[in-house]
ZAKOLRO-893252 format. One record per residue (C-alpha): residue number from 1; residue in three letters; x, y, z. Coordinates in Angstrom, 1 decimal, always signed. Layout:
N
     k     r        x        y        z
   NUM   ALA        X        Y        Z
...
//
This chain:
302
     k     r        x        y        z
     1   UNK    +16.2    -37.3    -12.8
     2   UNK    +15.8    -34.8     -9.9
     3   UNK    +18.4    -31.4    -10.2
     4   UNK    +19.8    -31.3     -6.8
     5   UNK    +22.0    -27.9     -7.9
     6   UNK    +21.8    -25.4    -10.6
     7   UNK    +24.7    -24.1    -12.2
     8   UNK    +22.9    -21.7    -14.6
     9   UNK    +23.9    -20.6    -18.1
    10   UNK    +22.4    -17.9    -20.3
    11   UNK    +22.7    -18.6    -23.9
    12   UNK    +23.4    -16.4    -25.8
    13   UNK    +22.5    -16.8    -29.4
    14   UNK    +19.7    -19.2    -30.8
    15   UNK    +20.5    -22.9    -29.9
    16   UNK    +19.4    -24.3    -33.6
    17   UNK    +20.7    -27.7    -33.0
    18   UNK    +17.7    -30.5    -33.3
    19   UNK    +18.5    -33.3    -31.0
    20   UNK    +19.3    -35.9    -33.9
    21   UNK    +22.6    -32.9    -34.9
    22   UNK    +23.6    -32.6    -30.8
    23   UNK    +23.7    -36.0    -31.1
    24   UNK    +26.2    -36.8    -33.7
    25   UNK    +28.3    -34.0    -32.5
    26   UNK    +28.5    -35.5    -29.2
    27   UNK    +29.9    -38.5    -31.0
    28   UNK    +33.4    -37.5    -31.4
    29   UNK    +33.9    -37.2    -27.6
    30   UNK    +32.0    -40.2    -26.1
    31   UNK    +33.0    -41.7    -22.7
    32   UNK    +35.9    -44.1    -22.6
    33   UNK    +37.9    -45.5    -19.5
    34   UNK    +41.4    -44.1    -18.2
    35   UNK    +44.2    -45.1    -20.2
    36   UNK    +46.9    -46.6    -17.8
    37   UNK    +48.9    -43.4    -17.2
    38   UNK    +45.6    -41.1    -17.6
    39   UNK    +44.7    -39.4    -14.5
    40   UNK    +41.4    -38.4    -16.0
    41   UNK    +39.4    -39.0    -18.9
    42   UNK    +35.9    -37.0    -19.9
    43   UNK    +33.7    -37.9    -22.3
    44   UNK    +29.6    -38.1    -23.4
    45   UNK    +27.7    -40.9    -22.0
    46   UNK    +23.8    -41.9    -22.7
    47   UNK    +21.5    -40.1    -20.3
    48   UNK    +19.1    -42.6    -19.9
    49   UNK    +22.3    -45.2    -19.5
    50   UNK    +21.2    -48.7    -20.4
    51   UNK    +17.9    -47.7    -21.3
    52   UNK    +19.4    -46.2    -24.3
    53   UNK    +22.0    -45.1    -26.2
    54   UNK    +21.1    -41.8    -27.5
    55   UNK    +23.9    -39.4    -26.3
    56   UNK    +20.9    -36.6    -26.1
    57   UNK    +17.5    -37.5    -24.6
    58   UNK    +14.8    -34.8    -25.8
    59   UNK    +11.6    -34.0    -24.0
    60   UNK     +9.4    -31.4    -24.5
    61   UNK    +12.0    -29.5    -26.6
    62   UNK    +14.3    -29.8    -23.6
    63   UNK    +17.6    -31.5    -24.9
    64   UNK    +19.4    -34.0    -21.5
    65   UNK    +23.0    -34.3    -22.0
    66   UNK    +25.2    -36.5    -19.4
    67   UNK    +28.9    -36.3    -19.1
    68   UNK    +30.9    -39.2    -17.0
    69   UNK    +33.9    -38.9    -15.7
    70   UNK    +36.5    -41.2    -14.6
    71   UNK    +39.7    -40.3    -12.4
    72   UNK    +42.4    -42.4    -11.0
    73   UNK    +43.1    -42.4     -7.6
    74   UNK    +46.0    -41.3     -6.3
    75   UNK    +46.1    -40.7     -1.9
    76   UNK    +47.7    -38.0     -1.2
    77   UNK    +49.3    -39.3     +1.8
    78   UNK    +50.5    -42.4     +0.4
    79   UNK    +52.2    -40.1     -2.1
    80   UNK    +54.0    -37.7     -0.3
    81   UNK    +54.9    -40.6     +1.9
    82   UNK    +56.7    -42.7     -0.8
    83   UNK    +58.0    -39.3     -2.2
    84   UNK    +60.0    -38.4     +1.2
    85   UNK    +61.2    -42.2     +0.9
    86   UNK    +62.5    -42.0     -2.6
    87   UNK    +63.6    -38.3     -2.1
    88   UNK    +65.9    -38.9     +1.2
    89   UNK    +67.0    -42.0     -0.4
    90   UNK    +68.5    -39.9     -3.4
    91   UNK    +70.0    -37.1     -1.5
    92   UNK    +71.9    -39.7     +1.0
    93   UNK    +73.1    -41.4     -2.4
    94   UNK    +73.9    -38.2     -3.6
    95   UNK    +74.9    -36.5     -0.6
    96   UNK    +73.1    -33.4     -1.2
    97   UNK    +70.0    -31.9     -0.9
    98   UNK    +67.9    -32.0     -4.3
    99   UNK    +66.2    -28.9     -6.4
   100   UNK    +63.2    -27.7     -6.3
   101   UNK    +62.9    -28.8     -9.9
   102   UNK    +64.8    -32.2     -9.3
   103   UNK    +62.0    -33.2     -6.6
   104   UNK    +59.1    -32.2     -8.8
   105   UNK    +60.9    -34.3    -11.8
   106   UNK    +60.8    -37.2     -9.0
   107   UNK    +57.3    -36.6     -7.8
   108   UNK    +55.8    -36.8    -11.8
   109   UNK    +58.2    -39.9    -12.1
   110   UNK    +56.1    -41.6     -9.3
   111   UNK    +52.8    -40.4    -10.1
   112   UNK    +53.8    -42.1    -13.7
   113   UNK    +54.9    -45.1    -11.9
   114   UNK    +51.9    -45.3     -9.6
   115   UNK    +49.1    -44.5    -12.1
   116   UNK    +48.6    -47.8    -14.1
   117   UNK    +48.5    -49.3    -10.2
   118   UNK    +45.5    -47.2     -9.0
   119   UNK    +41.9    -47.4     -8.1
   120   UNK    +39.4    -45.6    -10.5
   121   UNK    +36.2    -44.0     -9.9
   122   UNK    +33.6    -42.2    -11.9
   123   UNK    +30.7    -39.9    -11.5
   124   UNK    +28.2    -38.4    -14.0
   125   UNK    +27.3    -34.6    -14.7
   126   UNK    +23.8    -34.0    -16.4
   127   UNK    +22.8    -31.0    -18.1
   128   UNK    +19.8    -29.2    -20.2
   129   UNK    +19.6    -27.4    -22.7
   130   UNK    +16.2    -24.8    -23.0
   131   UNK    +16.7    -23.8    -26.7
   132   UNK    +13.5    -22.2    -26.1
   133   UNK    +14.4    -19.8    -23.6
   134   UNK    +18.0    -19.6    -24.0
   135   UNK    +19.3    -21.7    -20.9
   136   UNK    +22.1    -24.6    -19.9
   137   UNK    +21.9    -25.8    -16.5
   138   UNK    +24.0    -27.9    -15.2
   139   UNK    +23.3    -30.2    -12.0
   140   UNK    +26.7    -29.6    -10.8
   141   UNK    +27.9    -28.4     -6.7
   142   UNK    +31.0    -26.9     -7.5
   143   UNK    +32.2    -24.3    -10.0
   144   UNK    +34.5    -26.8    -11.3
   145   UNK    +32.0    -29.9    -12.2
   146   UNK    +30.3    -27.1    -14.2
   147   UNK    +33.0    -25.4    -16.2
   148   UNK    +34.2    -29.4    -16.8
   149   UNK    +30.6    -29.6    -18.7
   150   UNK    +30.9    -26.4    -20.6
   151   UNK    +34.1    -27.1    -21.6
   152   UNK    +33.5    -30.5    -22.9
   153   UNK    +30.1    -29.6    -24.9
   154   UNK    +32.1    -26.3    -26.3
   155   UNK    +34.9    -28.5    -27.9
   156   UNK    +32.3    -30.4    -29.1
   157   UNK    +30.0    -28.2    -30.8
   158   UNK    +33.4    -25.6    -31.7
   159   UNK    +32.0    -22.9    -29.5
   160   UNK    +29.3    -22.4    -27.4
   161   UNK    +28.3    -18.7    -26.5
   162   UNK    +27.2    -19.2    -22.9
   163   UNK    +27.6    -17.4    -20.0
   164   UNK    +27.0    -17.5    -16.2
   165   UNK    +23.7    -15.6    -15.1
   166   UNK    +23.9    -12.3    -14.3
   167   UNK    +21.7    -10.0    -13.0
   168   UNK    +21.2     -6.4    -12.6
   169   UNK    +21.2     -6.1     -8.5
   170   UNK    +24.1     -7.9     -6.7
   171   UNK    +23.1    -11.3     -5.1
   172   UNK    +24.7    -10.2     -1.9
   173   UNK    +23.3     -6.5     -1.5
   174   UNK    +19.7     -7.4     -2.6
   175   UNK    +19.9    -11.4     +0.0
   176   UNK    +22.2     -8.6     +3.0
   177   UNK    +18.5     -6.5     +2.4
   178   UNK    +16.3     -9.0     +3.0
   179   UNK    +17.7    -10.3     +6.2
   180   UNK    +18.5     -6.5     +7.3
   181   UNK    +14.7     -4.9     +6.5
   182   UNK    +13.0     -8.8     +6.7
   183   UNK    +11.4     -7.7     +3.6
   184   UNK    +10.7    -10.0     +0.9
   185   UNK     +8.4    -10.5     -1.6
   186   UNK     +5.7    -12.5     -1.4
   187   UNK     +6.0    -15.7     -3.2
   188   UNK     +9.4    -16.5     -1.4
   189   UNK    +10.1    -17.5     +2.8
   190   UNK    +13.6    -16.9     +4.2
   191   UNK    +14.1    -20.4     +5.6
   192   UNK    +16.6    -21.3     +8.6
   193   UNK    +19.9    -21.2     +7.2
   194   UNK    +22.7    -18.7     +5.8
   195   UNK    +26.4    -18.1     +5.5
   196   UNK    +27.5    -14.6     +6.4
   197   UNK    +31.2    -12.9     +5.4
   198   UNK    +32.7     -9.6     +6.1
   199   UNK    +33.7     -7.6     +3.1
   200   UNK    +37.2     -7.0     +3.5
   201   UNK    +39.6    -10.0     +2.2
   202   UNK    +40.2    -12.6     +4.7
   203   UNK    +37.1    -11.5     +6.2
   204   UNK    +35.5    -13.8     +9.2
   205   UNK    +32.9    -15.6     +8.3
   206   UNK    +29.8    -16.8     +9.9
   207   UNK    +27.5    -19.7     +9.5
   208   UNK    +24.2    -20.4    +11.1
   209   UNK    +21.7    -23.3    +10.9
   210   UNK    +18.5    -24.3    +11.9
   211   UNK    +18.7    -20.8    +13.3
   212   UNK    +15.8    -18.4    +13.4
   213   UNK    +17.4    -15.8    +11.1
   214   UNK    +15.6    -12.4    +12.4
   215   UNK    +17.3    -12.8    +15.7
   216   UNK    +19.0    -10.0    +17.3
   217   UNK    +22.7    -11.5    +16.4
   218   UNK    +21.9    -12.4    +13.0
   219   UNK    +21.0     -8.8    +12.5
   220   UNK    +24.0     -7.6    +14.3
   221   UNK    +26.4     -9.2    +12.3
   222   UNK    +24.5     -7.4     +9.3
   223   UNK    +24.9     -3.9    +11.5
   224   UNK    +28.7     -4.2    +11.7
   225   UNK    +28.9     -4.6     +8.2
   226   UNK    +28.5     -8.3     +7.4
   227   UNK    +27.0     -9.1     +4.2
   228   UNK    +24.7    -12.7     +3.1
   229   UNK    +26.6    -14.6     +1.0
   230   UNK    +24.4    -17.7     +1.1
   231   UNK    +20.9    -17.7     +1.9
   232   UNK    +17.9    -20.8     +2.8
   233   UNK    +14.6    -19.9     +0.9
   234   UNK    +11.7    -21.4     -0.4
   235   UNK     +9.6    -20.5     -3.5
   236   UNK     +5.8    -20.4     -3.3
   237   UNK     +5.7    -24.0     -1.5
   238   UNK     +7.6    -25.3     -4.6
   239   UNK    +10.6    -25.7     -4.2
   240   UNK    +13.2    -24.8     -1.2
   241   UNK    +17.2    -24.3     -1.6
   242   UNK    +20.3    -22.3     -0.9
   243   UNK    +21.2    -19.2     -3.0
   244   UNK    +24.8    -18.3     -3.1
   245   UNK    +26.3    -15.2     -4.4
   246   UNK    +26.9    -16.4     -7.6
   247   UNK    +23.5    -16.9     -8.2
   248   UNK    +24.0    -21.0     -8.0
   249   UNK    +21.5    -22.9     -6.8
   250   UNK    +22.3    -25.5     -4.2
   251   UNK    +20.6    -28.3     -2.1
   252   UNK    +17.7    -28.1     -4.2
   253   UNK    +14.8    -29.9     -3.2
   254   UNK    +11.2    -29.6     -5.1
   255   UNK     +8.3    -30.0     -2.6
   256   UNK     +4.8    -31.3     -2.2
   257   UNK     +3.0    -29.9     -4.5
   258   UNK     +5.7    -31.2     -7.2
   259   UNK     +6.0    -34.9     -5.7
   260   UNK     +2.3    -34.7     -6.0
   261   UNK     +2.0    -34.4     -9.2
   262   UNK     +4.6    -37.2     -9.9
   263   UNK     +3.1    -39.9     -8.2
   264   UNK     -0.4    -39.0    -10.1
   265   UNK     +1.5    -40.5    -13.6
   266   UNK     +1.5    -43.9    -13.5
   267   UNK     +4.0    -45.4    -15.1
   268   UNK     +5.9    -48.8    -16.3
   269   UNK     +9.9    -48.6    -17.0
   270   UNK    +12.5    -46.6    -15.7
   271   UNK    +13.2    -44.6    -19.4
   272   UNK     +8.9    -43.8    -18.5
   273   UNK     +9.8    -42.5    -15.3
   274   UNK    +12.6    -40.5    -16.1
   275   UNK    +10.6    -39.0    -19.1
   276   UNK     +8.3    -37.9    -16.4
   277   UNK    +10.5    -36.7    -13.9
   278   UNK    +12.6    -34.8    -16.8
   279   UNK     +8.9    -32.8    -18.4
   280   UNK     +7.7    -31.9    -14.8
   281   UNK    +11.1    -30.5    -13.6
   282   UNK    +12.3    -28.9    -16.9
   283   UNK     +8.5    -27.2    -16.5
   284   UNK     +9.1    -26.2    -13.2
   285   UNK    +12.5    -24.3    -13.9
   286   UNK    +10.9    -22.6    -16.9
   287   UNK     +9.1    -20.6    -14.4
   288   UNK    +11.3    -20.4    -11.9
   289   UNK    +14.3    -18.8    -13.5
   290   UNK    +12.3    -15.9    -14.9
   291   UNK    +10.8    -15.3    -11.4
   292   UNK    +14.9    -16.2    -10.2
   293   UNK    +15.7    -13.4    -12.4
   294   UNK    +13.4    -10.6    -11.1
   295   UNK    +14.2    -11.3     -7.6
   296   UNK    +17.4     -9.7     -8.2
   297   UNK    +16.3     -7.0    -10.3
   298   UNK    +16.2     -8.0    -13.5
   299   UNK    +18.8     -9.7    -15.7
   300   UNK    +22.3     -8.0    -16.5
   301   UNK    +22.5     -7.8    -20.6
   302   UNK    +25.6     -6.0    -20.9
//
């Protein structure tokens, strides 16, 4: 189980939980399917799926936790389509043109209608929890997937005092300075890729890739007051991805010198080779976010 995005949490108390108590909390809120009128339903699922049923999957003192999530589908454009039908049908019925609240009462009347009718599809979130050095990352792409995860293991537990990573140095000042002086420290390599954005609201944006970044236009852009708001790099050969100015992690991929030590374990089942893949990432983060942190000047307390 490979992180493909970081969504990164500082915790902030202890995590005293052992796995065997995370576990029976998670119990309360365990997957089921979409009722028929449910648009949604969110719930704990076994990490290691058929493998086994343990809601948390501990390695190392690292805790997995895997939410699933299951949402009906309803198109869009089937919708508005049958809504314009049933709303033009009432109105020449009626012979008058219907409220704003009347044609939202309609809409939630078809979505109701529709619901039991449509497709479903699910997808998982995984998680980790560091109790050791006071992290939750969550593989997830978009803000949303995240705060889903959060929200979830908060209502389960009855709070959960986590917050995004912050730092002391803005992401965008200190990623807008390496691209401006093309000074950066040692251990990381600005790759071929960024997203730039002016500062005022509705500013333009610009995005370049597979572009040599220290080109005179790149640097430009920066001159007329642009600022970096996405950034490629790599880290010491290890692992190479896209910083945003959030401090989210995206497009991860771990390199080389990682793989390589993967495919020295040998091993027999897939529960084996998830163990493995679980200690040697969960290991290589431990480092990384420290290093993550200094990069940007240290991390923001207050």
């Amino acid at each position: 189980m490979w992180f493909k995005n970081l969504s990164i949490f500082r915790l902030t108390e202890a995590f005293t939980l052992t796995s065997e108590e995370l576990d029976q909390k998670l119990e309360a809120l365990i997957f089921r399917p979409c009722g028929s009128h449910e648009e949604f339903t969110l719930g704990w699922t076994a990490p290691l799926g058929k493998a086994s049923q343990s809601l948390v999957h501990s390695t190392n003192g690292y805790m997995m936790l895997c939410v699933k999530k299951e949402e009906r589908v309803l198109p869009a454009s089937v919708l508005n389509e049958m809504l314009q039908e049933k709303i033009a049908e009432k109105e020449e019925l009626q012979a008058r043109k219907l409220s704003k609240k009347e044609r939202t009462e309609l809409k939630d009347e078809l979505i109701f209608d529709l619901l039991p009718r449509a497709f479903t599809f699910s997808r998982k979130i995984y998680a980790y929890i560091d109790p050791q050095g006071g992290w939750l990352i969550v593989n997830a792409a978009s803000a949303k997937s995240a705060e889903d995860f959060v929200s979830l293991l908060r209502k389960s537990l009855g709070s959960l005092p986590a917050v995004p990573l912050s730092t002391v140095d803005k992401p965008i000042a200190t990623m807008t300075q390496w691209l401006l002086n093309n000074k950066i420290a040692d251990d990381v390599t600005i790759e071929d890729e960024c997203e730039l954005r002016s500062p005022e609201e509705a500013g333009g944006i610009v995005r370049c890739k597979r572009h040599d970044l220290a080109l005179p236009e790149i640097i430009n852009h920066l001159d007329t007051g642009k600022e970096v708001i996405k950034l490629a790099v790599n880290w010491a050969e290890r692992m190479s991805f896209i910083v945003d100015e959030n401090l989210s992690i995206k497009r991860l991929r771990f390199l080389d010198l990682i793989q390589d030590q993967v495919a020295d374990i040998e091993t027999d089942d897939e529960a084996a080779q998830f163990d493995v893949d679980f200690s040697i990432m969960t290991a290589e983060l431990a480092t990384f976010l420290p290093r993550l942190i200094e990069l940007f000047g240290g991390e923001n307390m207050a």
